[in-house]
N, C-alpha and C positions, 0 to 999 in steps of 0.2 A: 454442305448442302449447296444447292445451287443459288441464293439468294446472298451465300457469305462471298459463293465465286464474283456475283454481280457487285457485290459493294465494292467501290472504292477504297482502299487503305491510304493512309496517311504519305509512303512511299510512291503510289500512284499520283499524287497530287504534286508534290512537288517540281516537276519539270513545268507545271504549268504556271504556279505561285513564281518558281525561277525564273522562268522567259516573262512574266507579267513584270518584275520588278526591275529587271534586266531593259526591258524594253523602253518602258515610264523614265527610268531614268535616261535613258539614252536618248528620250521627245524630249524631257525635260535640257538636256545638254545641248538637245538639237534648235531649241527655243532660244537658248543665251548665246549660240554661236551666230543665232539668227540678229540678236541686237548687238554683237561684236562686231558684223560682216556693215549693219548700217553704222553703229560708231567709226569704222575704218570709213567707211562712204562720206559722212562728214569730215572727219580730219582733211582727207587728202583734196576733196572736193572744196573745202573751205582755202586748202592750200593752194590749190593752180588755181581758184577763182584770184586769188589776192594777188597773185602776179600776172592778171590781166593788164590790157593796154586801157581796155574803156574805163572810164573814171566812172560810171554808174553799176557797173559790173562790180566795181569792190566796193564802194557806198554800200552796196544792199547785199553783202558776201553772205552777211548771217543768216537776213531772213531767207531767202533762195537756198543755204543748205538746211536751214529747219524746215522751209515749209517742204520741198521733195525728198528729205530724210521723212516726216511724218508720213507725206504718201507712199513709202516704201514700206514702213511699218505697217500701215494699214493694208495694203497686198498682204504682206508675209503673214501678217494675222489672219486674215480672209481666208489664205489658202490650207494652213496650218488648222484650222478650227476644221475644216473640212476632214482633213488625213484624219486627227487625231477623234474626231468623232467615230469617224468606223474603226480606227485602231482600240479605240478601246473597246467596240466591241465585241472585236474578233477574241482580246484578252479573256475579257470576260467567259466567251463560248469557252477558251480553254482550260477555266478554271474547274468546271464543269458543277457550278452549284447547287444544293440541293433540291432548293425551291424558284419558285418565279419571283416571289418576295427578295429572295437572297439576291437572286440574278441581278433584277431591276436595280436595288441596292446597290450590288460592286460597278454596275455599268455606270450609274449616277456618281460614283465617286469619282471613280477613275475619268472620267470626262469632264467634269470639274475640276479636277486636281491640272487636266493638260490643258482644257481651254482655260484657268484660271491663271496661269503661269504663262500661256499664249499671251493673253491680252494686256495684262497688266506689267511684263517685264518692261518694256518700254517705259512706262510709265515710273515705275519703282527707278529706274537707271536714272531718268531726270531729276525726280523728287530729291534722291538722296545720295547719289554716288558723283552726277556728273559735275566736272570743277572740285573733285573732294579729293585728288589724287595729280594733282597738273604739277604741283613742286613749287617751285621760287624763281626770283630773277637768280642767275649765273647756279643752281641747280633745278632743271628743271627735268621734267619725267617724259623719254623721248621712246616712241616705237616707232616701228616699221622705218629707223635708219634715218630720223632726221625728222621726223612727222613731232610735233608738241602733243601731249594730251589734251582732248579738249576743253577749253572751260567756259562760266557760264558770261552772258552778258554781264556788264559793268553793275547793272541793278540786280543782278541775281537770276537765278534758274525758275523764280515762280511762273513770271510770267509765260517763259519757255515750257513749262509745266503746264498749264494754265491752255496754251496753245495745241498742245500733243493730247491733253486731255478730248479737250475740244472738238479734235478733227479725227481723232478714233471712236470717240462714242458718236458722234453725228455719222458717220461714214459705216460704223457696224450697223445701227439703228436705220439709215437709207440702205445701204446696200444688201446687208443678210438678212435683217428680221423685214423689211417690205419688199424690196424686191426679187429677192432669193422666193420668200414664202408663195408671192404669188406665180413667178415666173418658172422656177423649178416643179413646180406639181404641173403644169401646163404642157410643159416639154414632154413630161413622164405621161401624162394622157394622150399627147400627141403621137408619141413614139409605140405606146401601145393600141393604140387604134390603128397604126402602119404596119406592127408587124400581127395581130389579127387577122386585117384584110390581105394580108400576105399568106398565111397559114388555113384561114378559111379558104372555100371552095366558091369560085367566082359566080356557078349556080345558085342566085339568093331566089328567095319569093319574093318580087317586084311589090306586093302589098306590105310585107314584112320591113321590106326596106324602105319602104314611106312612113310605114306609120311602125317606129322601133316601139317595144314595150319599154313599161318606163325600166323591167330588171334589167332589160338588154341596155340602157342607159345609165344607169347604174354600176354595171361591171365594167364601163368604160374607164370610169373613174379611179383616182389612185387609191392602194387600201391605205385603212388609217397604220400608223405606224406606232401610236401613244402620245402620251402629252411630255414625254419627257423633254423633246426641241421646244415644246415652248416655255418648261417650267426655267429650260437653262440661258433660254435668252434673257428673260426678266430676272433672273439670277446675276447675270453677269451686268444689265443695265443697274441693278440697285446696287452692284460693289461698287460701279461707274460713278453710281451717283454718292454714297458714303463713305467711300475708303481716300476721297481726295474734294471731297465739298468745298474743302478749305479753301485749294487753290481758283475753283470751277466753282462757285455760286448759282451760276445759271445751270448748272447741270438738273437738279430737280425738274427746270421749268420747262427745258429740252425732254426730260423724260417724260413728263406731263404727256407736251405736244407728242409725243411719240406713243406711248399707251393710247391716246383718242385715234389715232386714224390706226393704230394695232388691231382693238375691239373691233374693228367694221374689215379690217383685212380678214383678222379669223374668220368672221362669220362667214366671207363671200368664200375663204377655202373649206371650211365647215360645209357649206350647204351645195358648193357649185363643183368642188374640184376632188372633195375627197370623199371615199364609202363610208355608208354610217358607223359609226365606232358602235362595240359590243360595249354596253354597259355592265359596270364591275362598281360593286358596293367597297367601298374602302369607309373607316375611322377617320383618316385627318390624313395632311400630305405629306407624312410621312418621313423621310430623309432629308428632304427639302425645309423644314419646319430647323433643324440642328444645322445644316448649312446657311440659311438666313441666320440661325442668333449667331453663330460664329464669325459671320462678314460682320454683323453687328458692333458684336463686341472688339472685333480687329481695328474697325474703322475709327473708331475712340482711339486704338492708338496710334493709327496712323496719322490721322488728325494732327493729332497732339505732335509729331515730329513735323510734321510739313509743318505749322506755325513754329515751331520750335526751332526747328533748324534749317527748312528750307526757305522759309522768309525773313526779314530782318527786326521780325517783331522784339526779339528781347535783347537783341542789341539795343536797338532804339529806345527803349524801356531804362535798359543799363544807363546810355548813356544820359539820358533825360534825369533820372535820378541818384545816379552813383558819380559821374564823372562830369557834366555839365557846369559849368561855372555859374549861372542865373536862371536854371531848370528849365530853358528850351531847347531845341533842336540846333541852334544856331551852330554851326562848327562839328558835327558830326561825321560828316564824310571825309572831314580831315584828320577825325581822330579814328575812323576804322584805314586806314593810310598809313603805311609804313616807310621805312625810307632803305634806300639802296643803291650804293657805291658802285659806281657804274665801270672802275677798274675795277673790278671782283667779278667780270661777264668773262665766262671760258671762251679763248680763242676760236673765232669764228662761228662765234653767237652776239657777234656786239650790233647792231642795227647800222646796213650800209650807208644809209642819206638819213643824215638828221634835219628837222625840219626848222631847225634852231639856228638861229646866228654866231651862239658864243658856244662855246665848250659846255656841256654838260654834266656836272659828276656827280651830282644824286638822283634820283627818279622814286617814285613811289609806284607800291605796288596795296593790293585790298589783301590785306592780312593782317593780323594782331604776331608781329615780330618785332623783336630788337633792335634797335638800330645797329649801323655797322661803328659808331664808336663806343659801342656799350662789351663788356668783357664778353660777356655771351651772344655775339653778334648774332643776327638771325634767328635767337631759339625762340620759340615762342615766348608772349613777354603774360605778364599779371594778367592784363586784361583781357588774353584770351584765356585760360584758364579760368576768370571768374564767371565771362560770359558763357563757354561751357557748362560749369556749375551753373548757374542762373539756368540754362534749358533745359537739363537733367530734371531739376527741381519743378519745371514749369512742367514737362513730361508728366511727372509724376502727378503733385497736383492734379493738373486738367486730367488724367486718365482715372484718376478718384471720385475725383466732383463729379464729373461726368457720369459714373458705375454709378453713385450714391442717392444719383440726382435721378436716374435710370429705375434704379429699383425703388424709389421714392415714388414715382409716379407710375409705379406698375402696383404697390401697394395701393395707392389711393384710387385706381381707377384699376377697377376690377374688370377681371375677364369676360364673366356676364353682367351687364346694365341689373339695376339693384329690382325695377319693375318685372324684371324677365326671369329672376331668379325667387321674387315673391310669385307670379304666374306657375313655376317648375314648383314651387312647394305646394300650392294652392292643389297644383294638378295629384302631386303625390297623395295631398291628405283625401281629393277627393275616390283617389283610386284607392287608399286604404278600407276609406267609408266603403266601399263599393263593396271590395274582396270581404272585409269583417260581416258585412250584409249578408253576401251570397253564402260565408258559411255559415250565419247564422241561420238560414235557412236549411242549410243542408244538415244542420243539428238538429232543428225540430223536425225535418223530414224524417229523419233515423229515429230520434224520438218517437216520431207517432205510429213508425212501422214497428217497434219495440213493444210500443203499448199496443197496438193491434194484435202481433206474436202473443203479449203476453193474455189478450183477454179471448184470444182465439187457443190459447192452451188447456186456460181457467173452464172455457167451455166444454172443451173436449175430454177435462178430467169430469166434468160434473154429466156428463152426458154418459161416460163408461159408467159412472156410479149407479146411475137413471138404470142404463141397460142389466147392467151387474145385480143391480137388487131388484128387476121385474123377472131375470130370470131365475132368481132363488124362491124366488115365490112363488115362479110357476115349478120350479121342481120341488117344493112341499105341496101344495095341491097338489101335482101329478102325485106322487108318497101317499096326501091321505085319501086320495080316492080310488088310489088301491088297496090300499087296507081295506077300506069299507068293504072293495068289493070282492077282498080275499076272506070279509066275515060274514058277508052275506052267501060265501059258498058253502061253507063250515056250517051255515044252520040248515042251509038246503039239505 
C-alpha cells in the first residue's frame, strides 16, 4: 500500500545513523586536535621565550604562555560551540525522526555531547593528564624533535587549573551568553529590515510609514527559535560550576553574578528583539532534568580526583601522619624530592652554564623514585605506591559519602514541602466530597424518575381496569335491553 511505501525501513535509516556517528566522532577528534595544536603552542612558545635576551621575558615564561594559551582556548571554544551547534542539527534533520518530541531530544543530545567535550577538554587536560607523562631527569618524554613535555608548576597544576577555569567560564559567560544574546539578535533584525526595504516597492503610504502598526513592528523582529540556547548555556555554566568547584571556589559566586544580569538580558530579548513564542503545554523539562542528575552525579567524581590527585591534599595527609617524625609539616617538600645522578644525563641534555661554583653531581627532581644508589634506581619507591593507594581510597570513600550523604537529604527533604502536600490531599478529599455528592444526586434523580415510571404505570394499569369494566357493563345493559325489547315484540 502506499503508507508501507512512505514508511521508513530500518535500511533506509542507516546511512544517516552512519554519517551521525561518523561525524560526532570526527568534532569530537577535531576538539582534542584542537588542545594538542594549544599544548604544541605552549611547549614551543615556553621554549623560544626561555632563550630570550630580556631577563623579565623569562622571569614571567609561565605565566605569558598560560595566560595567551587560555585565551586561544577560549577562541577555539567560541568558535567550535558555534560550528557544532548547527552541525548537529543538520545530523539530527538526517536522522529523520519520528516526532518533534524525538527530534528535540537527539538535537539536545547530540549538542551537549560536542559542546560538552568543546569546553571542558581543556579543562580535563589540566586537571589530570598535564605534568602526568613528562618522564624523569636523563629519561625524559621528547616531541616534536627536541621539545620536553610540558609539566606543571613546582606547586602543582591546581592553581594552573584554577586559572584556565576561571577565564573560560568568565569569558563564555561575557562573551556568548551576554553579549552574543544581545548583539546577535540585533544584527539579525538589522540585516532583515535591509533586505525588506530592498525587496519591497519603494512606493510606501507616507501615513503607513509614520505611524507602522504594531504587527508591521512585530514581523521586524527575529522568530523565537525555542528555549533550547538557553537551557544549554545554564547547562554547561552549572558543569562549570560542579564538575571542578574544588579547584574554583568562587565559581558558584561568578555564577551567581552571572544568572542576575542574565534574568534582565532575557527579558529585554524576550520583549524588544524577539517574536512572541507559541505557547506549548509540556509536563517538566524533560531531557534536561537526566542531564542535570548526570553532571550531578560526575561531578562527585570528579571532585573527588581533583582533590585526590590534582592537589597535594593526601600527600600532605600521608606525610603528616604516616611519615612525619613529630606530626607537622616540617620537612615535606624534601621528602616528596628525589635524588639524581647528574652523570646518568644522555649526552647533550646536561645544562650548558651552571649557576653553581663547584661541580654538581646530584640534583633533585618532585617525584616519589629511588635513589641512584639504591638496586632499583629510579623505579618508583614504597611511598609512591602507598600515596597512590591512599588516593584510590580517598576517591572511593568521598564518592560514597558523598551518594549517601546525597540521597540522605533527598529522603529527608521531600520533593513537595509537607504544607503543600497536606493542601493536594485536602484538595483531593474535597473533590471526592464533591464527585460522591454530585452522584448522589444523580441516584435519587434516577430514583424519583423510576418511582414516577413506576406510579405513572400503576395508574395506567388501574385506569385500563376503570375503562375495561365500564365497558363490560355497558355491553350487559346494551344485552339486557334488548332482550327486553326482543320480549316486548313477542307479546305484540
Amino acid at each position: 500500500s502506499q503508507n508501507e511505501k512512505e514508511k521508513l525501513t530500518w535500511s533506509d535509516r542507516m546511512p544517516g545513523y552512519a554519517a551521525n556517528f561518523g561525524l560526532i566522532l570526527f568534532m569530537i577528534m577535531l576538539t582534542f586536535s584542537a588542545v594538542f595544536g594549544v599544548i604544541a603552542y605552549r611547549i614551543t612558545t615556553a621554549a623560544a621565550l626561555s632563550f630570550s635576551t630580556n631577563e623579565t621575558t623569562r622571569s614571567n615564561v609561565r605565566v605569558t604562555v598560560t595566560a595567551t594559551a587560555v585565551i586561544i582556548n577560549l577562541v577555539v571554544i567560541l568558535i567550535l560551540d558555534e560550528i557544532y551547534g548547527a552541525v548537529a542539527k543538520w545530523l539530527t534533520e538526517i536522522e529523520v525522526p519520528k516526532t518533534d518530541k524525538a527530534f528535540e531530544e537527539r538535537l539536545i543530545l547530540k549538542a551537549f555531547l560536542l559542546k560538552f567535550v568543546n569546553s571542558y577538554a581543556p579543562i580535563f587536560y589540566v586537571a589530570f593528564f598535564k605534568g602526568r607523562f613528562v618522564g624523569r631527569p636523563g629519561h625524559y618524554v621528547y616531541v616534536f624533535d627536541g621539545y620536553r613535555m610540558e609539566e606543571c608548576a613546582p606547586g602543582g597544576c591546581l592553581m594552573e587549573l584554577c586559572i584556565q577555569l576561571s577565564i573560560i567560564m568568565l569569558g563564555k559567560q561575557l562573551i556568548q551568553n551576554n553579549l552574543f544574546e544581545i548583539g546577535i539578535p540585533k544584527l539579525k533584525k538589522l540585516f532583515r529590515k535591509l533586505k525588506d526595504e530592498r525587496t519591497e516597492p519603494k512606493e510606501m503610504d507616507t501615513n503607513q510609514s509614520k505611524n507602522p502598526q504594531q504587527w508591521d513592528l512585530d514581523y521586524t523582529l527575529e522568530p523565537f527559535t525555542g528555549l533550547t540556547p538557553e537551557y544549554m548555556e545554564m547547562i554547561i555554566q552549572f558543569g562549570f560550576v560542579t564538575l571542578f568547584v574544588a579547584s574554583f571556589p568562587l565559581a558558584p559566586l561568578f555564577a551567581l553574578l552571572n544568572n542576575i544580569i542574565e534574568v534582565r538580558l532575557d527579558a529585554k530579548k524576550f520583549v524588544t528583539e524577539l517574536r512572541r513564542p507559541d505557547t506549548v503545554r509540556e509536563k517538566d523539562i524533560g531531557i534536561w532534568y537526566d542531564i542535570l542528575s548526570g553532571i550531578g552525579k560526575l561531578s562527585v567524581i570528579i571532585n573527588a580526583f581533583v582533590i585526590a590527585v590534582t592537589s597535594d591534599f593526601i600527600p600532605r595527609l600521608m606525610y603528616q601522619y604516616a611519615y612525619s617524625q613529630n606530626g607537622t609539616m616540617h620537612g615535606f617538600i624534601n621528602h616528596t624530592l628525589s635524588y639524581f645522578n647528574v652523570s646518568h644525563l644522555k649526552a647533550g641534555t646536561q645544562p650548558e652554564n651552571s649557576p653553581f661554583a663547584q661541580d654538581v653531581l646530584f640534583c633533585r627532581f618532585k617525584d616519589y623514585r629511588e635513589p641512584p644508589w639504591s638496586q632499583n634506581q629510579y623505579e618508583f619507591s614504597k611511598q609512591y605506591w602507598a600515596v597512590l593507594s591512599a588516593r584510590l581510597a580517598f576517591v572511593i570513600l568521598f564518592q560514597n559519602l558523598v551518594m549517601f550523604l546525597s540521597v540522605l537529604v533527598d529522603w529527608m527533604i521531600p520533593d513537595i514541602p509537607k504544607d503543600i502536600s497536606e493542601q493536594i490531599k485536602k484538595e483531593k478529599s474535597v473533590l471526592v466530597d464533591f464527585f460522591l455528592k454530585e452522584e448522589h444526586e444523580k441516584l435519587k434523580l434516577i430514583e424519583s424518575f423510576i418511582a414516577r415510571d413506576k406510579q405513572k404505570h400503576k395508574s395506567g394499569t388501574k385506569g385500563e381496569r376503570i375503562r375495561a369494566a365500564s365497558f363490560s357493563q355497558f355491553n350487559r345493559s346494551q344485552k339486557g335491553s334488548f332482550a327486553s325489547f326482543s320480549s316486548q315484540h313477542t307479546e305484540v
